[in-house]
VEXTOR-141079 format. One record per residue (C-alpha): x, y, z; residue in one letter. Coordinates in steps of 0.02 Angstrom, whole numbers, plus 50000, padded with zeros to 5 digits. Layout:
# residues N
XYZA...
***
This chain:
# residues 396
500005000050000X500545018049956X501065030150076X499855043850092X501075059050073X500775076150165X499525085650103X500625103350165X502385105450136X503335105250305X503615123150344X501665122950345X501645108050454X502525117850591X501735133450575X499985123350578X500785113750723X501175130150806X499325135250794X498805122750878X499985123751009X499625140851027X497915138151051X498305125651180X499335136951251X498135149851278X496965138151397X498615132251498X499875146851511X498295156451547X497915144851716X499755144051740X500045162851732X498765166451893X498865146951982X500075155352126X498645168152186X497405153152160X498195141952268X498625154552379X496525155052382X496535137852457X497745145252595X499155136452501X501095144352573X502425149852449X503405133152492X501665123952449X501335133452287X503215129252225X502955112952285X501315108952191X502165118552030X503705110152046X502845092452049X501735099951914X503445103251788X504045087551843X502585077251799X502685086351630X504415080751620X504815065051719X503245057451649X504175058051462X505285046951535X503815033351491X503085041951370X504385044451256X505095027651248X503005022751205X503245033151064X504695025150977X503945006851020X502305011450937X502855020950807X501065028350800X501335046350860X499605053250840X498705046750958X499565047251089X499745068651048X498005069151034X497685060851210X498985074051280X497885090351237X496375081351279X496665079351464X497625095651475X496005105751376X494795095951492X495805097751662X495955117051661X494055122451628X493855109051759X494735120751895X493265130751901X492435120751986X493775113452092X493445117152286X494935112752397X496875115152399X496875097452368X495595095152209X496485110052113X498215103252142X497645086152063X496695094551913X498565106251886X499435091251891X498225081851763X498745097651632X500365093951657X499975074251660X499325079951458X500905088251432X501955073551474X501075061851368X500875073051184X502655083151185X503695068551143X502655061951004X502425079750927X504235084050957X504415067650854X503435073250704X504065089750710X506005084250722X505565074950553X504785091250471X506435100550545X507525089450439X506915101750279X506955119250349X508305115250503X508265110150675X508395128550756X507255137150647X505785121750661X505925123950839X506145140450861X504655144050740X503735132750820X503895139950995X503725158150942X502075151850875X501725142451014X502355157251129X500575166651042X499345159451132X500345161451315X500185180651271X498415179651220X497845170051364X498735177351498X497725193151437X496305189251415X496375181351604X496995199351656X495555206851571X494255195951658X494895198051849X494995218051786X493075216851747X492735210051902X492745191651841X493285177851967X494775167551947X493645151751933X492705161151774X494295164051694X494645146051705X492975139151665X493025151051484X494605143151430X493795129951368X493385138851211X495065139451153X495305123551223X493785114851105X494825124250953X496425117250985X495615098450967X494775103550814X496405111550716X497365094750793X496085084150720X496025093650526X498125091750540X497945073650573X496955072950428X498205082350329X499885074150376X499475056150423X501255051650419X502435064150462X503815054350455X503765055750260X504555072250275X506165064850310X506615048650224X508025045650316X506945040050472X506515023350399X508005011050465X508134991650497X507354984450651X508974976150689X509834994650669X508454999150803X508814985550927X510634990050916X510325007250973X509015003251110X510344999251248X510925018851279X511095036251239X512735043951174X513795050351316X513845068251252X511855067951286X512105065351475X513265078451492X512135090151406X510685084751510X511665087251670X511965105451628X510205105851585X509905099651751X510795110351841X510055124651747X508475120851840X508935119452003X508975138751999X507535141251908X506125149251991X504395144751915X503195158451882X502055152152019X503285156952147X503695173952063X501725177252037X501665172952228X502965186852293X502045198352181X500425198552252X501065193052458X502175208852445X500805218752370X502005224152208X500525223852107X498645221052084X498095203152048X497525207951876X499265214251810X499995196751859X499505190251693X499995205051606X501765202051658X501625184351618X501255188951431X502765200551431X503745187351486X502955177351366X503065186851216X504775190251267X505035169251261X504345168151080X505455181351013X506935175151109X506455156151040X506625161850857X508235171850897X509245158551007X508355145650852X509425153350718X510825157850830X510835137350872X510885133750681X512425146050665X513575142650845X512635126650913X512965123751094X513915138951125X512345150051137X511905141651273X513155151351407X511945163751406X510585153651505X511435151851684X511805172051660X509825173751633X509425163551758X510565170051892X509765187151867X507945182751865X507885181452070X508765195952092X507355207751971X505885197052020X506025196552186X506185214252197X504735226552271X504935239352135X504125237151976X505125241951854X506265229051914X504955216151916X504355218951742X506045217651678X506395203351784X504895197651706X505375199051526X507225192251588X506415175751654X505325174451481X506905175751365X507565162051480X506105150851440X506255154551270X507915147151253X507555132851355X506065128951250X506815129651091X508605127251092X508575113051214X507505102051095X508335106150974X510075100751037X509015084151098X508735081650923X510505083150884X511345073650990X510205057650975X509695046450836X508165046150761X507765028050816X507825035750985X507015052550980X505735048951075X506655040051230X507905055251222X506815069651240X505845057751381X507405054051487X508135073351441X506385080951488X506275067751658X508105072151719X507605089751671X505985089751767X506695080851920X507835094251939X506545109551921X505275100252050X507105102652168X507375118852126X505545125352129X505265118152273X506905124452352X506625142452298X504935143152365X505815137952531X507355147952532X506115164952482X505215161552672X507135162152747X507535178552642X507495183852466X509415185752499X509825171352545X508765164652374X509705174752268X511585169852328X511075150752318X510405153852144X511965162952088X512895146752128X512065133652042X512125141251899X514035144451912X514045124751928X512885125351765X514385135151695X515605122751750X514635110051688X514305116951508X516185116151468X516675097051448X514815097451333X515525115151216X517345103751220X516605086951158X515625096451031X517025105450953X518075090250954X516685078650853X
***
C-alpha cells in the first residue's frame, strides 16, 4: 500500500503545528500565569505553591521518561498527541469548579499529566519536518508560535479579573480555546497522516533499532546534566506570581499582564536563540545560567520596574530553554531514539526543576537574599558543567 504523502509542505506543518499549540497554550499558560494567587486561595504557602508547581513541571517532564520511549515502540505518534491536549483542555476548565487546595492541585497536575504524554510524540513529528527547513528554525518557529497563545491568554485572564470576573470564570472560559485546539489537531491529522515522510532518512532496519536501544550517546548526559543544573535555579512563575501579590508589588490583575511580557519576550527570544543554534550550536547556550542567575535578583524585587524587567528576563530564559534545548536533543540523539531522548532529557530535566522550585519557594520564606546567593551558585556549577559538553562538541 502507498504512503499517503503530506498534504502541506513542512514549513506549513510547523506553522499549523504552532497554531495549535498556541491555542493550547492559551487555555494552559493562561491557568498557569495566575495558579500562585489561586492556590494561595486555598490558603496554600509559597513553599506549597512551589511545591505543587514544581511536581506539576516535573510530571510534565519525568512522565516523558515513559512516554517517550511509548512513542518510539509504537511508532504511531498521533494518538498518543491527541490524548495529551485532551486531558490538559479538559483539566483546566475543570478548575473552576475545583473546591479545595487538594482538588485544584490534582486537576494542575492532570494539565501537566497531558503535557507529558503529547510533547514527545509531537516533538517527534516535528524533528522529522525540521530535517527540511533546520533544527533551530523548526523549533524556534514553532515555539514563537506556540509562545502566541501564552500572550493571548494570559490577557485575556487579566482582562477578566479587571472586569470584576473571578479567577474560577477565567478558568471555566478557557475551554473555548481549548475545544479549538482539538479541532485544528484533528484537521492536521487529517492532513499529515505520516509525518515521518518528510524525512526519508527515518526509515532504518529493526535490527539497526535494537542496536541502538541499549543507551544514549555520552555527550547527551553531559548536556542533560547542565540542563539539570540549569533548573535547580530556576524559579517557576508560580513562585514569582506569589511574591508579587504577598508583597503587594502589584494588583492581581497585572499578574498576567507580566506573564505575557514574559511570554512574548520567550517567543521572540525562541526564534532568535533558534537561528543563533543553527549558526554557533551549543555555545549559545552560556547565556542561560547568566539569565537565570539574574531573574531572582529583578523578580524578587518590590519595585516594579525591576519586576517587569525581571519579568521579561525570566521569559527570554524560557524561550531558550524551549527551543534550543529540543533542538540540541534532536541533535545529539538518533532518530531511532528520539522519542526516549527527549523523555529521559525532559525527566532528568523535570526532576531537577521540582528541586529547585521547590527549594526556591523555601529559601524565599528564609530571605529573598539568601535565594538569590544560592541561585547565583548553581548556575556557576551550570557554567562549569557546560564546558566538557562546548569541548566534546568542538572536538566531534
Amino acid at each position: 500500500m502507498t504512503a499517503r504523502q503530506p498534504a502541506v509542505s513542512a514549513i506549513k506543518f510547523i506553522a499549523w503545528f504552532g497554531l495549535v499549540s498556541a491555542l493550547g497554550d492559551f487555555v494552559y499558560e493562561g491557568a498557569r500565569s495566575v495558579i500562585g494567587p489561586f492556590l494561595a486561595m486555598f490558603g496554600a504557602s509559597a513553599a506549597t505553591v512551589g511545591l505543587v508547581t514544581g511536581i506539576g513541571e516535573a510530571v510534565a517532564l519525568v512522565f516523558r521518561l515513559f512516554t517517550g520511549p511509548f512513542s518510539d515502540r509504537t511508532g504511531r505518534p498521533w494518538p498518543q498527541t491527541i490524548l495529551g491536549y485532551a486531558l490538559t483542555m479538559i483539566c483546566v476548565p475543570l478548575m473552576a469548579i475545583s473546591g479545595s487546595l487538594a482538588g485544584a492541585a490534582a486537576l494542575y497536575n492532570g494539565e501537566r499529566f497531558g503535557k507529558a504524554v503529547r510533547s514527545p510524540s509531537r516533538d517527534t513529528m516535528l524533528a522529522h519536518a525540521s530535517s527540511v527547513v533546520g533544527v533551530g528554525r523548526a523549533f524556534g518557529l514553532h515555539e514563537a508560535l506556540d509562545q502566541s497563545g501564552a500572550i493571548i491568554g494570559p490577557l485575556v485572564i487579566a482582562a477578566i479579573i479587571a472586569g470584576g470576573g473571578s479567577l474560577k470564570l477565567s478558568f471555566a472560559l478557557l475551554a473555548v480555546p481549548g475545544a479549538a485546539s482539538l479541532l485544528v489537531l484533528a484537521r492536521l491529522r487529517r492532513a499529515v497522516p505520516e509525518p515521518e515522510l518528510y524525512d526519508p532518512a527515518a526509515s532504518v532496519s529493526e535490527s539497526k533499532k535494537l542496536r541502538l536501544e541499549a543507551h544514549l550517546p555520552r555527550l547527551f548526559w553531559l548536556y542533560s546534566a547542565f540542563s539539570a543544573a540549569t533548573m535547580l535555579g530556576f524559579a517557576t512563575w508560580a513562585v514569582l506570581a506569589y511574591h508579587l501579590v504577598h508583597r503587594h508589588v502589584v494588583s492581581a490583575s497585572m499578574v498576567p499582564v507580566l506573564y505575557a511580557g514574559a511570554m512574548a519576550a520567550a517567543a521572540i527570544a525562541a526564534l532568535v536563540f533558534g537561528r543563533i543554534y543553527d549558526r554557533y550550536g551549543f555555545r549559545g547556550l552560556l547565556v542561560l545560567p547568566v539569565l537565570a542567575a539574574v531573574v531572582p535578583v529583578l523578580s524578587f524585587s518590590t519595585a516594579v520596574a525591576a519586576v517587569a524587567v525581571g519579568a521579561v528576563v525570566w521569559g527570554v530564559a524560557m524561550g531558550v530553554h524551549d527551543s534550543t534545548m529540543r533542538a540540541a536533543v534532536t541533535d545529539l540523539v538518533p532518530r531511532e531514539r528520539r522519542g526516549a531522548g527527549y523523555g529521559v532529557f525532559t525527566a532528568v530535566y523535570g526532576i531537577a526543576w521540582l528541586v529547585g522550585a521547590a527549594g526556591i519557594g523555601w529559601l524565599y520564606e528564609q530571605g529573598i537574599g539568601v535565594t538569590e546567593l544560592a541561585v547565583c551558585i548553581v548556575q556557576v556549577v551550570a557554567l562549569v558543567l557546560l564546558i566538557p559538553v562546548l569541548k566534546e562538541k568542538a572536538a566531534a
